[in-house]
C-alpha positions as CSV (number, residue, x, y, z in Angstrom):
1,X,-29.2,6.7,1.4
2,X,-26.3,4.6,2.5
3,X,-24.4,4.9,-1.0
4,X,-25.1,8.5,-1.2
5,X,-23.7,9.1,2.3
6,X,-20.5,7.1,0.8
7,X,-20.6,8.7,-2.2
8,X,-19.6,12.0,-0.2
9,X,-16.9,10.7,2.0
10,X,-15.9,9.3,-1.0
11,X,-15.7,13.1,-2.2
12,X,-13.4,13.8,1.0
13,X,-10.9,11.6,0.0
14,X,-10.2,13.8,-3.3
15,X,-9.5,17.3,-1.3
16,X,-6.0,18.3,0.8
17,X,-4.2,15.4,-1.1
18,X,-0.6,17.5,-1.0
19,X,-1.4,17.2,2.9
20,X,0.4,15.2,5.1
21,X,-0.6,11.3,6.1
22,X,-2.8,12.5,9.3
23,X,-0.1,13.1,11.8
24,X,-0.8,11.9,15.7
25,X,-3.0,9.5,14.4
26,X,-2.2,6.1,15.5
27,X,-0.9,4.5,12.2
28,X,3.2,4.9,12.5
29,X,4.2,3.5,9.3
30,X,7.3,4.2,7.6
31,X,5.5,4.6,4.1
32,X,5.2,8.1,4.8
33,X,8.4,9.0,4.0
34,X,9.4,7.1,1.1
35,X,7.3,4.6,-0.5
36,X,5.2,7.0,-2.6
37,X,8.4,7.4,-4.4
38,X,10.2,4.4,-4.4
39,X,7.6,1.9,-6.0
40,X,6.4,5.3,-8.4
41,X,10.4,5.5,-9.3
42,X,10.3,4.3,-12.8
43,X,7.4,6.6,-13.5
44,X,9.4,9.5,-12.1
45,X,12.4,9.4,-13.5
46,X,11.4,8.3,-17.0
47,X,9.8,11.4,-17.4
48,X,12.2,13.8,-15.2
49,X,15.2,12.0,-16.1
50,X,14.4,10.3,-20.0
51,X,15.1,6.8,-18.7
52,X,13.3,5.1,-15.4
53,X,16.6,3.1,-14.5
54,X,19.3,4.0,-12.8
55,X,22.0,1.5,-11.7
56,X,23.3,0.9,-9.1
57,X,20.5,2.4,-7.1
58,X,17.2,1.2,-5.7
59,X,15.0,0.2,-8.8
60,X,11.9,-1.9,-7.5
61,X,10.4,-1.9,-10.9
62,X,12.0,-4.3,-12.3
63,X,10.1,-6.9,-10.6
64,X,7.0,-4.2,-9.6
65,X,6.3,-3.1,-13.1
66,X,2.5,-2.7,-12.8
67,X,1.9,0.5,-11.0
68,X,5.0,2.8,-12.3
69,X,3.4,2.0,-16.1
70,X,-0.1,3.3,-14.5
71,X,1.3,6.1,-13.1
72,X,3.2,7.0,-16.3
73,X,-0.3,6.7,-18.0
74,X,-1.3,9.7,-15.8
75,X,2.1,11.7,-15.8
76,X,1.7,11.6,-19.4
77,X,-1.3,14.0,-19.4
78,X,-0.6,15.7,-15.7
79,X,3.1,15.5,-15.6
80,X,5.2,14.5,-12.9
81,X,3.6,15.8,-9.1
82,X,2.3,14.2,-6.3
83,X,-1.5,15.1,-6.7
84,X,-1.6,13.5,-9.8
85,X,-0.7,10.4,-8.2
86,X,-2.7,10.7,-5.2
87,X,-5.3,11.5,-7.3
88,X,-5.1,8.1,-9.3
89,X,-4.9,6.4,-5.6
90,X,-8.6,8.0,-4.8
91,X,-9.5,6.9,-8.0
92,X,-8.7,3.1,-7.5
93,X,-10.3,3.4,-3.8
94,X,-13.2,5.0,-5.6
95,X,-13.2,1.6,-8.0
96,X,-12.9,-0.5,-4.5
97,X,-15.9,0.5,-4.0
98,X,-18.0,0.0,-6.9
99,X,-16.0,-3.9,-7.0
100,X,-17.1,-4.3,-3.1
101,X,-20.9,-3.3,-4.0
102,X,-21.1,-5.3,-6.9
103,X,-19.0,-8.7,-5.7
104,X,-21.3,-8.5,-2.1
105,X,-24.9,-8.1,-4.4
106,X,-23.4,-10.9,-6.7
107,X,-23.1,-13.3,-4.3
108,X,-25.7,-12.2,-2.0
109,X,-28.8,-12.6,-5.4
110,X,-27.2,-16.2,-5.4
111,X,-27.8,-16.9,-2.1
112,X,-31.3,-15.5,-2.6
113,X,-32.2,-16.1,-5.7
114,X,-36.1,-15.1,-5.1
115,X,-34.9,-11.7,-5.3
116,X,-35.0,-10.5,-1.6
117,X,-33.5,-7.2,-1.1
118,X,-29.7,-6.9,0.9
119,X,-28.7,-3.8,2.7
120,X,-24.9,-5.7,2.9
121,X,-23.6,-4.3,-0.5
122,X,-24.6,-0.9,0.2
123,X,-23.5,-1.3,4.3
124,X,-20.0,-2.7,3.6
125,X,-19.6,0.6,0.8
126,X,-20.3,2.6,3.7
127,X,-18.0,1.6,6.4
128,X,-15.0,1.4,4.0
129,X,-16.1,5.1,2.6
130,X,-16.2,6.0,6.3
131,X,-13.3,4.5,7.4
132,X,-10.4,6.9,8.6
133,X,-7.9,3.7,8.7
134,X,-8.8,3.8,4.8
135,X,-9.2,7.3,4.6
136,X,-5.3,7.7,5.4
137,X,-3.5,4.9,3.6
138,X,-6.0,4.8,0.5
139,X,-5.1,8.9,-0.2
140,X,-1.0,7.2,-0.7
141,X,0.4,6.6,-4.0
142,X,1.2,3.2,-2.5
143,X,1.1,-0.4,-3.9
144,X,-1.9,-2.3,-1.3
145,X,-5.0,-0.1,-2.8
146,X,-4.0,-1.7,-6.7
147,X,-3.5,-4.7,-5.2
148,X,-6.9,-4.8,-3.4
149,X,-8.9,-3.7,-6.3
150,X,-6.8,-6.6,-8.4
151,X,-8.1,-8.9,-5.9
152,X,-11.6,-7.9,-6.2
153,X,-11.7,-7.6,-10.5
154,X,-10.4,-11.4,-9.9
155,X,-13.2,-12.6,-7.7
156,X,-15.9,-10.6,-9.8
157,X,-14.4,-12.3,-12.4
158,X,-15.0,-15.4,-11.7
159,X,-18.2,-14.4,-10.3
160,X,-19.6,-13.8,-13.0
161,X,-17.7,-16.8,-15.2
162,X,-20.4,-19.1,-16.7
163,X,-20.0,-22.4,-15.1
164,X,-20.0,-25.5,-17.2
165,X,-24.2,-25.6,-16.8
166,X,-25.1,-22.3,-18.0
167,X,-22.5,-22.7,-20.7
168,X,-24.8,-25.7,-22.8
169,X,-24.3,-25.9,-26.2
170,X,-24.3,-22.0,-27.4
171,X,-21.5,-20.1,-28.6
172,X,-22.6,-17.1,-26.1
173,X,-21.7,-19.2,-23.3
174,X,-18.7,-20.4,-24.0
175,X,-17.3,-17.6,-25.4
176,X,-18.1,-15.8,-22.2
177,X,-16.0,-18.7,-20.3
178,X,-13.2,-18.3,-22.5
179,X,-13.3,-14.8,-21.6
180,X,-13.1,-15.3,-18.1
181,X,-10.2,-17.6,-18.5
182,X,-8.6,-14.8,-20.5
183,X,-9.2,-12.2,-18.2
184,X,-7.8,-14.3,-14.9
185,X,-5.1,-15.5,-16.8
186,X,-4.0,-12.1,-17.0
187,X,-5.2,-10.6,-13.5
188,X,-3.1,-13.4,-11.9
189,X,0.3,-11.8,-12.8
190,X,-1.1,-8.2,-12.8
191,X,-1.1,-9.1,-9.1
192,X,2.1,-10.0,-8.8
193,X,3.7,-7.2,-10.7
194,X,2.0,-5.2,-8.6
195,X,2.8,-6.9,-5.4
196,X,4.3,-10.3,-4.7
197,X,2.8,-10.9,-1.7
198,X,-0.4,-11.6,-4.1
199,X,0.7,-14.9,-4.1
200,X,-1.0,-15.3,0.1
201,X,-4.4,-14.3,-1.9
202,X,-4.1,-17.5,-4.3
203,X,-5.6,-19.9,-1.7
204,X,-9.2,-17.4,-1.7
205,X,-9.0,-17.1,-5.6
206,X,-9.0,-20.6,-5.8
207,X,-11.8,-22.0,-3.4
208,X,-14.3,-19.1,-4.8
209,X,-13.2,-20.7,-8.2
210,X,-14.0,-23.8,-7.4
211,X,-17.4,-23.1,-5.6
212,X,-18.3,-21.6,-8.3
213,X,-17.8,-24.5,-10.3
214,X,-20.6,-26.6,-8.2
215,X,-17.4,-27.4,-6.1
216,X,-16.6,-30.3,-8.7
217,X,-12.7,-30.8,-8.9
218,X,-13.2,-31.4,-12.7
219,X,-14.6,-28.6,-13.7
220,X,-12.4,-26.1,-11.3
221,X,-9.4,-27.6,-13.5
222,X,-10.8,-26.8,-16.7
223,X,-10.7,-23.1,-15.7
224,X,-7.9,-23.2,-13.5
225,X,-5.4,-25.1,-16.0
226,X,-5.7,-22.9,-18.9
227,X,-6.3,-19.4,-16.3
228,X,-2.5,-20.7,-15.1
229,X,-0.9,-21.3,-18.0
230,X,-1.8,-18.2,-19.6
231,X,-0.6,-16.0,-16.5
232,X,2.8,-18.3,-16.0
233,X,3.6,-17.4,-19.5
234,X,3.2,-14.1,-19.6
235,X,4.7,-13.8,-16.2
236,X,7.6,-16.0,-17.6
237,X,7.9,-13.6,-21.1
238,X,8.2,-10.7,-18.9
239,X,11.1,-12.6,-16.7
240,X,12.6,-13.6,-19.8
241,X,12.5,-10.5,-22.5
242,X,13.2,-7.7,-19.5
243,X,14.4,-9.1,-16.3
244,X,17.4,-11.8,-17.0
245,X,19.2,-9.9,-19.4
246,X,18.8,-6.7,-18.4
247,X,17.9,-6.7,-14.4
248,X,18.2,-9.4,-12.7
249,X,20.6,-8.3,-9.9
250,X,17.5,-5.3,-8.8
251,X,15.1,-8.5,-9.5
252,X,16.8,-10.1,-6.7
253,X,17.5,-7.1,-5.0
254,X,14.3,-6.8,-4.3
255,X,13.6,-9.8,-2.6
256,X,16.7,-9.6,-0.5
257,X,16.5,-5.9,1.0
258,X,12.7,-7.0,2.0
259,X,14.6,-10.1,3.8
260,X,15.7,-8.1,7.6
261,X,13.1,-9.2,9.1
262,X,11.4,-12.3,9.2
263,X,9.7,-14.5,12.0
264,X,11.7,-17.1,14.1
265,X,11.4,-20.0,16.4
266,X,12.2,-17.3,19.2
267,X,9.9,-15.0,18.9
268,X,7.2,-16.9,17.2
269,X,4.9,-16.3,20.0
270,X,5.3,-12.3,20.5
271,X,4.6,-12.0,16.6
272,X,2.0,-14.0,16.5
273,X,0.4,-12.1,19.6
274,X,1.6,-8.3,18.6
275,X,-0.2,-9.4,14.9
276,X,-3.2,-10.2,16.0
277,X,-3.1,-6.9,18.4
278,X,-2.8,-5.1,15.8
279,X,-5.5,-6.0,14.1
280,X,-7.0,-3.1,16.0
281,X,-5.5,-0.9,13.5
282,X,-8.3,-1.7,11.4
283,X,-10.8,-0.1,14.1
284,X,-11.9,-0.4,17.2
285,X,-15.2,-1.8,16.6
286,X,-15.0,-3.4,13.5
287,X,-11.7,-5.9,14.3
288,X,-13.6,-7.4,17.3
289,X,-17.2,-7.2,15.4
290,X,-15.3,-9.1,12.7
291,X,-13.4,-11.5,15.0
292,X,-16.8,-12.5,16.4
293,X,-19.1,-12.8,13.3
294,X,-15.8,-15.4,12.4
295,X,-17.0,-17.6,15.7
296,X,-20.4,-17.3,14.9
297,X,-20.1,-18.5,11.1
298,X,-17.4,-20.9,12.2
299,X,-18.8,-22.5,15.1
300,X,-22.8,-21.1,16.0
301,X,-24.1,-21.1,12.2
302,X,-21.9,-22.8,10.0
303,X,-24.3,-23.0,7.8
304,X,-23.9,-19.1,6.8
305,X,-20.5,-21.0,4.6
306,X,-22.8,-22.2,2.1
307,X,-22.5,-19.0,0.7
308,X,-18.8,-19.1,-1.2
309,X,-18.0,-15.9,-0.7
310,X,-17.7,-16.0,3.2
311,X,-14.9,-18.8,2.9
312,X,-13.1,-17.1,0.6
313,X,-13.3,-13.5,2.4
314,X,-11.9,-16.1,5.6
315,X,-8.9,-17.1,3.0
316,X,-8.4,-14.0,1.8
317,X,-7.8,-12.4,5.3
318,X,-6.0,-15.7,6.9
319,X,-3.4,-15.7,3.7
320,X,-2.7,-12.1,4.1
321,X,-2.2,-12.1,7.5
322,X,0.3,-15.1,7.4
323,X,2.2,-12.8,4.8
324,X,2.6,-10.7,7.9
325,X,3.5,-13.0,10.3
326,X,6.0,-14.7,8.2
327,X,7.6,-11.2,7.3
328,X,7.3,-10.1,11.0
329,X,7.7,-6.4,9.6
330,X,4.3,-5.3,11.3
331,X,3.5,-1.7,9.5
332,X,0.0,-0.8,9.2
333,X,-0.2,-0.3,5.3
334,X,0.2,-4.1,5.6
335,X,-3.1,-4.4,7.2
336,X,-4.9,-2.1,4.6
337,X,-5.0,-5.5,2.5
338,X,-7.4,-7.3,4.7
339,X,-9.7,-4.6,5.8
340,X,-11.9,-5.3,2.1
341,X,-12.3,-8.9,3.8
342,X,-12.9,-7.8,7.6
343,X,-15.1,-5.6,6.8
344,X,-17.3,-8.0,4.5
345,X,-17.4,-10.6,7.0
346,X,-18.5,-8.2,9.8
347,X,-21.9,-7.1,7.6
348,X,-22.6,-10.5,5.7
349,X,-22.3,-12.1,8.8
350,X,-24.6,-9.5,10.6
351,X,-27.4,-9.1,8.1
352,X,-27.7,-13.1,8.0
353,X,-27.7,-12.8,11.8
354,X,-30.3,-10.2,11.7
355,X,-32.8,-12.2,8.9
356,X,-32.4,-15.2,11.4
357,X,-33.6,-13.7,14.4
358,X,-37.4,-13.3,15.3
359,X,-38.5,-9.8,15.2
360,X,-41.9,-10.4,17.2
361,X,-40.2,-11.6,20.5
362,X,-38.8,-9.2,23.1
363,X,-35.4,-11.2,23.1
364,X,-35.1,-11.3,19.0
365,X,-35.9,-7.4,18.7
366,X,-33.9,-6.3,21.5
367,X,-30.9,-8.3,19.7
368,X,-31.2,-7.1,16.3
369,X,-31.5,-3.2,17.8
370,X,-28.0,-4.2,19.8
371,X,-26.5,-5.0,16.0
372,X,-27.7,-2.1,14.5
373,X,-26.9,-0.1,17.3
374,X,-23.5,-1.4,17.1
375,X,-23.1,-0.8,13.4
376,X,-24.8,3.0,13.5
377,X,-22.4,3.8,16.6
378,X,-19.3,2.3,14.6
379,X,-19.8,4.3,11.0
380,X,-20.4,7.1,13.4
381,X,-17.7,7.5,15.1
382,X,-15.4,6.4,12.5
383,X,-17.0,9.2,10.6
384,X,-16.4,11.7,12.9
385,X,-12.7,10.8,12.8
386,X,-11.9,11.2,9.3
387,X,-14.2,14.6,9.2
388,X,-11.3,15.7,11.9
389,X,-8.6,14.6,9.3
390,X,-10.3,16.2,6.3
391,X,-11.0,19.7,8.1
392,X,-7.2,19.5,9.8
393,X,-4.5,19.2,6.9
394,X,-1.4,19.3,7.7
395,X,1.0,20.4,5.1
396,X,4.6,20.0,7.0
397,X,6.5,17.5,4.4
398,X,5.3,19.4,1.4
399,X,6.6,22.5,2.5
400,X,9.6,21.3,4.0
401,X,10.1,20.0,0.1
402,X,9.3,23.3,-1.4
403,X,11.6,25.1,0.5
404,X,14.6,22.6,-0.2
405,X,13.7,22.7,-4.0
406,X,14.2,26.8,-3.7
407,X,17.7,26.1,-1.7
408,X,18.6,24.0,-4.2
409,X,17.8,25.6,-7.0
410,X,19.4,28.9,-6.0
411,X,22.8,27.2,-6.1
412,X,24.5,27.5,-9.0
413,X,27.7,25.7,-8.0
414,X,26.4,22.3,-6.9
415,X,24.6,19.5,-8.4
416,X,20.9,19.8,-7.7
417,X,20.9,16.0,-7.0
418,X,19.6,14.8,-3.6
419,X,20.8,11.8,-1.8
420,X,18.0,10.8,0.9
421,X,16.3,7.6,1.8
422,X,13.2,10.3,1.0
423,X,14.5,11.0,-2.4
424,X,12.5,9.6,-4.3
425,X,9.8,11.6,-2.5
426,X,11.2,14.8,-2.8
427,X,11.5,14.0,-6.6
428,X,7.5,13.6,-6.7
429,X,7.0,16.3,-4.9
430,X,9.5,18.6,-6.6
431,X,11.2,17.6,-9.4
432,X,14.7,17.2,-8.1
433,X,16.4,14.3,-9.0
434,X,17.5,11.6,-6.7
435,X,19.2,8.6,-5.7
436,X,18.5,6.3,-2.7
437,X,20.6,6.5,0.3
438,X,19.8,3.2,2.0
439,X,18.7,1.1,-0.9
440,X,20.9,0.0,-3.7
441,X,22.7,-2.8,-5.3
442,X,25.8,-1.0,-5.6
443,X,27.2,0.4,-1.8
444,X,26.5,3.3,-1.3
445,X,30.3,5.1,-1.0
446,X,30.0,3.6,-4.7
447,X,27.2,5.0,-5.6
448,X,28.0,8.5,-4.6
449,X,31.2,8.3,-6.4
450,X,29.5,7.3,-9.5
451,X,26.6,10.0,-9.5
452,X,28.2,12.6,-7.3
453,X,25.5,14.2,-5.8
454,X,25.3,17.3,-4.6
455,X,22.9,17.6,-1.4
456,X,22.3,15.2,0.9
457,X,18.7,14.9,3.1
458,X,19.2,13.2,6.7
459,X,16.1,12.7,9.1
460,X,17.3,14.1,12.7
461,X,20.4,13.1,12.1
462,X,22.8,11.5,9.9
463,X,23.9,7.3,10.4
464,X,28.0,6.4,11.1
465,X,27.1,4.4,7.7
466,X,25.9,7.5,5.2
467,X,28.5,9.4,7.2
468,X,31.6,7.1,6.3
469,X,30.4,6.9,2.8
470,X,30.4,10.7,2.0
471,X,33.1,12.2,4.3
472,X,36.1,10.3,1.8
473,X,34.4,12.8,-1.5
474,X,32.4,15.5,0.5
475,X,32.4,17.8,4.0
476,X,28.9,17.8,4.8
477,X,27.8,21.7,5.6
478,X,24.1,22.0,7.5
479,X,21.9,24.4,5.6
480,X,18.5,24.5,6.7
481,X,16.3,21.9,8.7
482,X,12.6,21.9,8.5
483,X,10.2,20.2,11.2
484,X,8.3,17.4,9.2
485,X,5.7,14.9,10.3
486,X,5.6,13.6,13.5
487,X,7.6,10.1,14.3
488,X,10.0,11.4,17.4
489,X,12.6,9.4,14.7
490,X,11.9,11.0,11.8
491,X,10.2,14.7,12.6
492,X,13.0,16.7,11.2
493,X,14.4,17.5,7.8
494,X,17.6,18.5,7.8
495,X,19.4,19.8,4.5
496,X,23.0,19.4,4.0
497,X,25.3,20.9,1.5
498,X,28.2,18.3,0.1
499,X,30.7,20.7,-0.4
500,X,34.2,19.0,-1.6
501,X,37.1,18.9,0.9
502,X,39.4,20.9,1.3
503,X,42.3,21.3,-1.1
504,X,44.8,22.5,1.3
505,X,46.4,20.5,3.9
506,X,44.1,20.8,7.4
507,X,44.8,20.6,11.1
508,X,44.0,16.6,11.8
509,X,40.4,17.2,13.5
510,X,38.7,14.2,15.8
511,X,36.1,12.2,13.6
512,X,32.9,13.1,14.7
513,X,30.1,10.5,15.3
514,X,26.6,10.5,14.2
515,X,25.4,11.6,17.5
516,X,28.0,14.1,17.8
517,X,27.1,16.1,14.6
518,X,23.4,16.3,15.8
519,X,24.7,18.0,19.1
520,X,27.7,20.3,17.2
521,X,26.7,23.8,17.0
522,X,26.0,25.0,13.3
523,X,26.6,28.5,13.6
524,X,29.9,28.1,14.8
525,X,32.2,28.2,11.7
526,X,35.2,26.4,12.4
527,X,32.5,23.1,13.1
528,X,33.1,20.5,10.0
529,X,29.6,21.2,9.7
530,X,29.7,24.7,10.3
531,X,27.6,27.2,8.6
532,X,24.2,29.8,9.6
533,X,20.9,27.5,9.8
């Protein structure tokens, strides 16, 4: 029953999936607006454009490989649009799902090997399926869901490796450890071409590895070693047949642009307190249910530890969340990472709780009804939330891209190339073609010399920055604007024509601001930006 409940949230998350990310809810993160497009960029333009790099602008694949080649996988059949990639982001979350069920009955037949029935595999696939926190981010064409469900194929993995006393002397056995050296040696750098914060999840990879392995040193090595060197040399054949001779400098890139925020002596205290807050993102019930099933494995039962997977799901959560500490950049899609490991914790710890305590007295009973009180009114409610997501779509940033695709493409006289820090977006959603406005290894008054586009895509209003680099080459003329979303920042698309300058001599005008041209009336047309809206 509680898989077949799943099984049709599940469902939900495949309808509306051109709809907006739920707006008013209380996730603000900036992925919104660009990131379906940015890290699917080489997927994008290789089939809009015949070749996925661009120089000069923002090219993340070259050190992100992994999900723009699964993406092109699916554009090659669906072509190029945004619910074919949303689509392939249900389907991993769909694959969470199986990996969760099977990883938590795995470890859970170990732990009781005399066959005793677990409601934990199913209970944990329920709360995730139910989950509106997972319901919103796990619909986004974004890197965390492929980098969850890596995680989990690498812990199943070696899950199921035969350790060195089921191998014996057959063939069948250690072929089947050879195999799972294999397959980690090459789920190890999967990870981090899909993400290189994988490297925080290392430290859960390797105790479950060496748990597994009858937590004998020697015989974690002899899977480790070999596991290692196969996925630092294909890591290191990638770095050296693609990336230092032919992208090194958006390699690097990469590593720097991600590097404006970071976590300091100074403030070490407010992240590490706002972090941990924000855990809440996660849900209201289940962060502190989680936080307090950690003090009672930790501290009341520690006992519950002897099962591997509980100290690894602790690793895997703890690693992740000093990724965001360190990087002090505290978006919610960050926390979509760890909400596979909170969640487990919560139920494993719960229905090892609930077989401890005595059913027959008053005081055992009325505990185990608070638990599963607590767990009923928690899938519930968060139930109820994403029922009000699927039954309200919102379709504002779609059709604010539809209608600057027909703008566009009803001008004959400019180039139908976009500059926008939501570019890349608009190209999913559209088909226009793109370059990055913030991002780039070349500046950007360079990069708008070399590529000359033709329409420029501001959010409220335009930056002194983007506005020094285009008025030298362009007069900037206000088309349309379309309300988008809902960030008070960043709820308004505004559609700008980059018409050339003028090739007559003109009265010296004042140099308007960035502030100024968001307060200049448009429909007067003697304004630098002048033109009907």
């Amino acid at each position: 029953m509680l898989l077949a409940v799943a099984a049709v949230f599940l469902a939900l998350h495949a309808l509306h999936l051109r709809a907006d990310f739920p707006n008013h809810s209380p996730w603000m993160d900036w992925a919104k607006y660009t990131d379906e497009g940015w890290y699917g960029d080489a997927a994008i333009r290789h089939f809009q454009r015949g070749d996925w790099y661009v120089p000069g602008d923002f090219n993340p694949a070259a050190a992100l490989p992994a999900w723009p080649v699964l993406e092109s996988v699916i554009f090659h059949f669906t072509g190029v649009n945004v619910i074919a990639a949303r689509g392939l982001a249900v389907a991993i979350f769909a694959l969470i799902l199986i990996s969760v069920y099977l990883l938590v009955r795995r470890w859970q037949q170990l732990q009781w090997p005399d066959g005793s029935r677990s409601l934990a595999p199913a209970g944990a696939v329920l709360l995730l399926a139910v989950s509106p926190f997972c319901y919103a981010f796990s619909r986004m064409a974004i890197l965390e869901p492929m980098l969850i469900l890596l995680m989990l194929l690498t812990l199943l993995c070696i899950s199921y490796a035969p350790v060195q006393s089921e191998v014996g002397s057959g063939n069948r056995g250690r072929n089947g450890r050879f195999l799972a050296i294999f397959t980690l040696g090459i789920l190890l750098p999967l990870m981090v071409f899909t993400k290189t914060t994988a490297v925080f999840l290392l430290p859960a990879i390797a105790w479950l590895l060496f748990a597994r392995c009858s937590y004998r040193l020697r015989a974690a090595l002899e899977m480790v070693v070999p596991a290692t060197v196969v996925g630092i040399s294909l890591w290191a054949l990638y770095y050296r047949m693609a990336v230092r001779p032919h992208f090194l400098e958006d390699y690097r890139y990469l590593f720097s642009a991600n590097a404006y925020t970071g976590v300091t002596a100074q403030n070490m205290f407010e992240v590490l307190q706002q972090s941990f807050v924000d855990g809440l993102w996660l849900g209201q019930i289940l962060y502190p249910l989680a936080i307090a099933a950690t003090v009672f494995a930790l501290v009341i039962r520690p006992r519950l530890l002897k099962n591997p997977l509980l100290p690894a799901l602790f690793l895997w959560a703890a690693g992740y969340l000093a990724f965001i500490i360190y990087h002090n950049n505290l978006q919610p899609r960050y926390y979509l990472v760890i909400v596979v490991p909170v969640t487990l914790i919560a139920v494993i710890v719960l229905e090892n709780a609930l077989r401890a305590l005595s059913w027959r007295s008053f005081a055992g009973a009325s505990a185990a009804a608070a638990c599963v009180a607590v767990l009923i009114t928690m899938a519930v409610l968060d139930a109820r939330q994403t029922l009000r997501y699927v039954l309200h779509p919102e379709y504002s940033f779609s059709a604010a891209a539809e209608q600057i695709r027909r703008i566009v493409d009803s001008d004959r006289t400019h180039s139908p190339l976009v500059l926008s820090i939501s570019g890349s977006d608009l190209s999913l959603m559209t088909g226009l073609p793109s370059i990055c406005d913030d991002f780039g290894t070349m500046d950007l008054s360079e990069r708008v010399k070399a590529y000359h586009p033709g329409w420029y895509v501001a959010w409220n209003e335009v930056d002194d920055d983007k506005m020094d680099a285009l008025t030298p080459l362009y007069r900037l003329r206000r088309v349309a604007s379309f309300p988008a979303m809902d960030d008070p920042e960043r709820n308004l698309m505004i559609l700008y024509r980059l018409d050339p300058p003028p090739s007559v001599p003109t009265p010296h005008r004042p140099r308007h601001s960035a502030t100024e041209l968001v307060s200049t009336d448009f429909n007067n047309q003697d304004s630098p930006l002048g033109g009907k809206r």
